[in-house]
N, C-alpha and C positions, 0 to 999 in steps of 0.2 A: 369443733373449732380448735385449729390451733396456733399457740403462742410460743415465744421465746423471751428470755432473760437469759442472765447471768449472773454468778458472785463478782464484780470487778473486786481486783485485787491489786497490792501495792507492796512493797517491801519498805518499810517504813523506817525510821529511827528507833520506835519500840518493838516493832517485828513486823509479823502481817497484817495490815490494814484492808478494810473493806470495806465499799461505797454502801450508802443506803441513802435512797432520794425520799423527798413529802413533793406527794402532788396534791395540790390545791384543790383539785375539782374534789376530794375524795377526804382530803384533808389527815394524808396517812402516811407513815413510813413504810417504806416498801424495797425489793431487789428492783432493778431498771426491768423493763420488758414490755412486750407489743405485740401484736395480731403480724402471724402469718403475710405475705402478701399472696397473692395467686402464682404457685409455679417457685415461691421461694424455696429453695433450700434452707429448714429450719436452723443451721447453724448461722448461716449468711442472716436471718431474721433476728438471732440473738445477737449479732455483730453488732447490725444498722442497728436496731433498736437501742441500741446501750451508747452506740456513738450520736442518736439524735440524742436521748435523754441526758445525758451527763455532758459531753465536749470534750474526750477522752479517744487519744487513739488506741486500738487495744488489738491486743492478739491471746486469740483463741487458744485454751488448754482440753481437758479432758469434758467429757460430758458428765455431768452430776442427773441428779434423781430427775422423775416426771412428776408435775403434781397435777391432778387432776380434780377438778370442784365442777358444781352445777350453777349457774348465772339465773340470778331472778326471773330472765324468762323462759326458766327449765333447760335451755340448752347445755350440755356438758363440754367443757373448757379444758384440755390439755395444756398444760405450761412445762416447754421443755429446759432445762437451765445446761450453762456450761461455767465452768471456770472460767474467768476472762482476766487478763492482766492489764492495768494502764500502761500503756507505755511511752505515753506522750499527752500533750492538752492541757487544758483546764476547763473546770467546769464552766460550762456557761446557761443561766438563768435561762431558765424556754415556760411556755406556756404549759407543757407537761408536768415542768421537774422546777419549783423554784428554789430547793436549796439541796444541799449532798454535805454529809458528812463523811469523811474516813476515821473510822471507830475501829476494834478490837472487833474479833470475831464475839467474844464473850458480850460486850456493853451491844452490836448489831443484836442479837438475839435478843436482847432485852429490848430495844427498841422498836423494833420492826411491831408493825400492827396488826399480823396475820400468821398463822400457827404452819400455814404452807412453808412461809418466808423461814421459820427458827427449822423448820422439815430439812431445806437447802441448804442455810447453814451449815447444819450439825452434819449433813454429808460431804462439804464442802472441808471443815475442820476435820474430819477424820482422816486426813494422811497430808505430812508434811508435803505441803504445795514447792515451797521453795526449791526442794530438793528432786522436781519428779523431770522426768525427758519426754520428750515426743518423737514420736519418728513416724510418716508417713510412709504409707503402703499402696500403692497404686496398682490395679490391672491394665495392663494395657487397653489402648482407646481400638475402636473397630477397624477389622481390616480383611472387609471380607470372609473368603472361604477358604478354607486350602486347599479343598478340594478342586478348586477351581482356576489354580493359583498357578500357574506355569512356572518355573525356575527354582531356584534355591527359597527355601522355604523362611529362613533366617534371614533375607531378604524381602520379604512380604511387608508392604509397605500400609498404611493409614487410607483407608478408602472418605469418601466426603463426609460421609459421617464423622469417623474416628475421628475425622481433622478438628470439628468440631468440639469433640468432646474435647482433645485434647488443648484446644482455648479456651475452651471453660474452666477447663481444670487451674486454671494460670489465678483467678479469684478466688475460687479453692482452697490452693494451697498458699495463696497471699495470708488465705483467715491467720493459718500457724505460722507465719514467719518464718515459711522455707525460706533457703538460703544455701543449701546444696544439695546436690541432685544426680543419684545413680540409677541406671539402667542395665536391666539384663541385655546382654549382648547378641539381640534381635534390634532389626530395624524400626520394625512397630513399637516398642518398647522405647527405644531411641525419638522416634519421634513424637510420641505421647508426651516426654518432657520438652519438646525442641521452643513452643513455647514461651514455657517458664523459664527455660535457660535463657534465650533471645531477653525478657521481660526483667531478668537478674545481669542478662551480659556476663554469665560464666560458661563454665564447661558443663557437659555432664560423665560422669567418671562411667563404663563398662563396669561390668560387672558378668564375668564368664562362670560364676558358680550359681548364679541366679538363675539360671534358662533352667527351662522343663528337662530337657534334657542332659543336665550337667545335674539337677536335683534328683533325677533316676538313677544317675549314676551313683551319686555319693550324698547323699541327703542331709550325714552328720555336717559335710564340708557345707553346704547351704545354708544350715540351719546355725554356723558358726558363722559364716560372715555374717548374717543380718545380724548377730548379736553383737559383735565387734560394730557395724554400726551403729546400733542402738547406743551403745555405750558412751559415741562422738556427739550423740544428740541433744541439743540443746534442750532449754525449758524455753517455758513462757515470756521468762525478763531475757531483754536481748543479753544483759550483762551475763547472763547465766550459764557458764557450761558450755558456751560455742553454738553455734547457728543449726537450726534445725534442717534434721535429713530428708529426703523423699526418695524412696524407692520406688521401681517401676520395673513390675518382674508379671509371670504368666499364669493363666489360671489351675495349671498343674501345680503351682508350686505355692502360690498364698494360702490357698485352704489347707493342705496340710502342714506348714511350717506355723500357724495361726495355731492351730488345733497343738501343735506339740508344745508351744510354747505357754499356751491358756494353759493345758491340760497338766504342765508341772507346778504353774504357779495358784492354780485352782482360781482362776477367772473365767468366768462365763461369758462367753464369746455370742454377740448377737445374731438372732435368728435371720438376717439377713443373706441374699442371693450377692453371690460374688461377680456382678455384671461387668461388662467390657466399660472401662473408663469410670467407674467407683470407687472409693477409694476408703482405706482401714485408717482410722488414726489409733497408734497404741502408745499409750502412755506408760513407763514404768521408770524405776529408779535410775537404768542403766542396763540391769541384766535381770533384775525381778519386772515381772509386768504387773499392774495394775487396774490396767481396763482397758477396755476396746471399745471403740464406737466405728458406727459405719456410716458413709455418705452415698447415696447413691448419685450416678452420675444424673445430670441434669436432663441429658438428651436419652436415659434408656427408654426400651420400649415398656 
């Protein structure tokens, strides 16, 4: 069985603040979080869950620890948690959650009623929140075969499916508060955002060092642009750093720029398939990385 939560977080007058709710039936302090739905995307699970619980609009950060316990009738319980930011609302009293306070990471730990909760915490606290970027990494959505593909290949457009994923993706990458949107200089690539650009009413900038092909050429040149935009990429509080990026590049070219850039800053890259229409979120300061989490798309096989 599995759950989601989050640290909601705040930038405060005294610094970083963090929600902790008491729910009544339980009569406990606790991190916000809830059951899975069928077919949810566990980050989408820790979104909804924290926006019924609290009344807070929030936008998704990095992924923190799993905590994993057994339920009185033996069944074993996954809770996955993310960093989550307020970024709008106020609390509102519900049946789940009847109070919330914003506390001090130090005084939450003392409060919270469960040894999981100080677990998320204390990994939540270990790297300045305020200071970190996000940038999203997208694979292109489905588009066929090429083999099968008559004409210029850079022209190979989004088959019913890919179309699909790539409106999915449009709630996606809502969770992180994209806000601008580059693609490798493929059509498919272009239209896996076309979307979210429609959904924002902007452009989406090319990107001719991102294709497969321009990364075989020159790799160093590849692996330099996305860090140039990593560097433009926002954080979690809108005020932060400028608006978060999405890239949207091909399966030659994410696993290994992924791999080089985990591989200097010694982060462990999850064991995940790099599917058509999934997507990387990597969090780091700017040009250090910090973590990686993966989303898989909703419609893979």
């Amino acid at each position: 069985m599995w759950a989601a939560g989050g640290v909601l977080w705040r930038h405060g007058a005294v610094g970083v603040e963090v929600a902790i709710v008491h729910r009544p039936r339980y009569d406990d302090w606790s991190l916000p979080k809830g059951k899975a739905e069928p077919g949810e995307l566990l980050v989408a699970t820790a979104a909804r869950e924290i926006v019924e619980e609290t009344g807070y609009e929030v936008r998704m950060g990095h992924r923190l620890c799993t905590v994993e316990y057994r339920l009185h009738s033996g069944a074993q319980k996954k809770v996955g948690y993310w960093a989550v930011a307020a970024v709008g609302g106020d609390f509102v009293p519900n049946h789940e959650c009847d109070e919330l306070r914003w506390v001090g990471v130090e005084q939450a730990t003392a409060l919270v009623s469960y040894s999981a909760d100080r677990r998320v915490l204390h990994d939540f606290a270990s790297v300045d929140i305020v200071g970190l970027r996000t940038l999203i990494l997208v694979r292109h959505a489905k588009a066929g075969r090429k083999a099968r593909y008559r004409g210029d290949d850079r022209q190979r457009p989004l088959d019913a499916e890919g179309r699909r994923q790539a409106s999915a993706l449009v709630d996606v990458l809502g969770l992180y508060g994209v806000h601008r949107l580059h693609a490798a200089d493929r059509l498919r690539c272009i239209q896996t955002l076309e979307p979210m650009a429609d959904a924002l009413r902007t452009d989406i900038v090319t990107e001719p060092l991102l294709s497969e092909e321009a990364y075989a050429d020159d790799p160093d040149a590849a692996f330099g642009r996305l860090l140039a935009i990593a560097s433009r990429s926002g954080g979690a509080l809108p005020e932060s750093k400028g608006p978060v990026h999405a890239v949207c590049s091909q399966g030659g070219v994410i696993p290994p720029v992924l791999t080089r850039w985990a591989e200097r800053d010694g982060v462990d890259l999850p064991a995940s398939r790099n599917r058509k229409g999934s997507v990387w979120v990597l969090t780091s300061t700017g040009d250090a990385l910090i973590s990686v989490d993966h989303i898989p798309s909703p419609f893979a096989d």
